[in-house]
N, C-alpha and C positions, 0 to 999 in steps of 0.2 A: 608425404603428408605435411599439410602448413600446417605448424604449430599453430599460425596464429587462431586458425579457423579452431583449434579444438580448444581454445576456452571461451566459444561463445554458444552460448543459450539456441534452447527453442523458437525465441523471438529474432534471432541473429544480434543481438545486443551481447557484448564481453563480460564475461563473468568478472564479480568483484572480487570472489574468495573463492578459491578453491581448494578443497584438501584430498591428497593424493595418501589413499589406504592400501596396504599390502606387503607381506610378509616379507623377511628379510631375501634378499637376494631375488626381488620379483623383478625390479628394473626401476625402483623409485627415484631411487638417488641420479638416474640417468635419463628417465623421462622427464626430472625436474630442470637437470642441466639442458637438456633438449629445448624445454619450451624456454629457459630464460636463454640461450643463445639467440633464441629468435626475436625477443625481445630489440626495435630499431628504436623504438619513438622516445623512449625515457631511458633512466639512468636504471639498474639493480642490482638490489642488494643481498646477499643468501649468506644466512645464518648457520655456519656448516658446525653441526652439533657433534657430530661422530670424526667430522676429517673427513670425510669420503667423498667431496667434491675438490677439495684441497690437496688429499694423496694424490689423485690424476690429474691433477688441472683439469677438471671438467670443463671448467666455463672458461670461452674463447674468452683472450683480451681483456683479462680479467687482474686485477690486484689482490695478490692476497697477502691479509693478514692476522696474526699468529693473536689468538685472547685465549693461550691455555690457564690452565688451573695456577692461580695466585696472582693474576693477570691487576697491572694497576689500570683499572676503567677510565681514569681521568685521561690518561696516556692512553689507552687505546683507544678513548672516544675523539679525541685529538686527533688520532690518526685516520681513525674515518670518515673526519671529517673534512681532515685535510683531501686525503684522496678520492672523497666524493665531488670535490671540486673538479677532479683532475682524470678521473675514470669514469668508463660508461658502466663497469660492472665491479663490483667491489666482492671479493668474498673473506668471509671472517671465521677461522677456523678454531671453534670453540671445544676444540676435541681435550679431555682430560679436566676437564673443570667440574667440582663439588656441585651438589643439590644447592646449594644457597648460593654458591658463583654462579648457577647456570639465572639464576632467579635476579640476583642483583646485578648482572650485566645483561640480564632481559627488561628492566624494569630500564636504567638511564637511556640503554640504547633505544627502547621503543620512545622512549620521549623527546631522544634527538629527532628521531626519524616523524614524528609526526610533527617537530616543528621545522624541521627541513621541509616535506611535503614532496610532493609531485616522483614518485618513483614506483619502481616492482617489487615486492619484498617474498623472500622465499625463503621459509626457515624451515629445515631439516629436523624431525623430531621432535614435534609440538610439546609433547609429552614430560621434554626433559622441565617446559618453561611453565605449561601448562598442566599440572599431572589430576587426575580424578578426585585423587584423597586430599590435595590442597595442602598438604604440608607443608613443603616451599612452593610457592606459586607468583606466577608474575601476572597481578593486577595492570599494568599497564601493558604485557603484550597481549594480554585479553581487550584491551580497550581498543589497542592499535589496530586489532581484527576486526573489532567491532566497529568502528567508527574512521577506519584508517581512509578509505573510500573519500570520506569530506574533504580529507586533506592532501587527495590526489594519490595515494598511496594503493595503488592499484592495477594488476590483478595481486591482491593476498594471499599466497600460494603454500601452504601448508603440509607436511607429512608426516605419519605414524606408522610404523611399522608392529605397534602393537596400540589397535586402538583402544580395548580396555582400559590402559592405562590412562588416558589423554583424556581431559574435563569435555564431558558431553553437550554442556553450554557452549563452549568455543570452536568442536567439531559442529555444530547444527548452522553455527552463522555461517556456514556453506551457501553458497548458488549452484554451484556445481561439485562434483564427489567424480573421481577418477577411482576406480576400485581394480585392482591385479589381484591375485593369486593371494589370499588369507584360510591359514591351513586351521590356527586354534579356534575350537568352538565359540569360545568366550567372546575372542575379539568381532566373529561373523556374528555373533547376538549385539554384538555395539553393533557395526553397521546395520543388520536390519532394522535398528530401533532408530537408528538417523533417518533412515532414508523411508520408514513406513510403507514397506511394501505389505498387501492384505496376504495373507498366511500361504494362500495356495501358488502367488504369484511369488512369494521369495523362496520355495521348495524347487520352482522349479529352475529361480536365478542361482541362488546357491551353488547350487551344482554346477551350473553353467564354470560360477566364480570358482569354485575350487579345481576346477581343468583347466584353467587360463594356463596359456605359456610363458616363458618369461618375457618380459617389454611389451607383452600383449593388457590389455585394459579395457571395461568397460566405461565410459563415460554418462554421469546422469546430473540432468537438471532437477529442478525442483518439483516440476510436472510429471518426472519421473520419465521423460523421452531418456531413449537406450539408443546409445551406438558403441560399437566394438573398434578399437583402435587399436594401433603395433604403433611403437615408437621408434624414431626409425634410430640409429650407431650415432651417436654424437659427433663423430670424426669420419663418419662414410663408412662405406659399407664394409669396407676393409678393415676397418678396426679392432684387435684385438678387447676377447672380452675377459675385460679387467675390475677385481672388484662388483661391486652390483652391475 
């Protein structure tokens, strides 16, 4: 499967934003490393919120570096930026940081990245930056999503593994929605409510979504076109499965 074919539209035009929903251990964290390895034409960047593209080395050829909890921002926006100079794929492993760290190293970093411009951005766990009750909340990585596209910052690649929690404004700037395996009720009444499906036709998706396999996916645009995708082992078919 070309990753690159599965972030484009109806129209064959590339999606701008995409956000990738499903439950823990569906295959997210490795369908997202899948598509940004395929990534040729621009530089990317993934916001690893949990660790879990950084515990594997997911992403080929990749720089990683370390923004945990008490992290000094000046110092590590320094250093991504230095490294964005110098790498095609940057990942930032922001595993163990506070509700108000994850919020104020969301807010500088989105405002480097959108005056850098021209890149792929892919952050893990919209939820932690983004969350629905807006307690701590990053007004600028909402902006980035929303307007990131102007400033070349594109495809906007997104994931929640519990979309209730994650602001319903910032999940809708979606063009396309990748949906795995979402087991709690709650979080499957978020997605119907994004994606508008009429009541008889998401009875009988549902279902569909809650027997998907692991790495397995339904892909939709905004016209609501349906195709079914498997993601293929990030490292071949051989690869030990590790992690999600």
């Amino acid at each position: 499967m070309d990753m690159r074919d599965l972030i484009k539209g109806a129209d064959g035009e590339d999606a701008t934003t995409i956000c990738v929903l499903g439950q823990k251990r569906a295959g997210k964290t490795r369908g997202m490393a899948a598509m940004g390895n395929s990534i040729k034409d621009k530089k990317a960047v993934f916001v690893d919120t949990l660790g879990a593209w950084s515990k594997v080395k997911l992403i080929r050829e990749a720089t990683y570096l370390e923004g945990a909890g008490g992290v000094d921002l000046a110092r590590l926006l320094k250093a991504i930026d230095k490294e964005f100079d110098k790498s095609d794929r940057i990942v930032i492993n922001c595993r163990g940081m506070l509700a108000q760290e994850y919020v104020r190293f969301a807010d500088v970093f989105s405002i480097w990245a959108m005056n850098k411009g021209n890149m792929a951005m892919f952050v893990d766990e919209i939820q932690a930056y983004c969350p629905q009750d807006r307690a701590y909340y990053s007004w600028e990585m909402e902006r980035m999503c929303m307007w990131g596209r102007n400033e070349g910052i594109e495809p906007f690649v997104m994931s929640s593994q519990r979309p209730q929690k994650a602001n319903k404004d910032v999940l809708a700037l979606s063009d396309l929605y990748i949906l795995m395996r979402i087991f709690h009720n709650l979080d499957r009444n978020k997605v119907k409510d994004l994606i508008g499906m009429k009541p008889a036709e998401w009875e009988l998706f549902e279902k569909k979504l809650m027997s998907l396999h692991k790495k397995n996916a339904f892909v939709l645009d905004t016209d609501l076109n349906i195709k079914q995708v498997v993601f293929p082992n990030v490292y071949g078919e051989n690869e030990k499965e590790v992690g999600q």
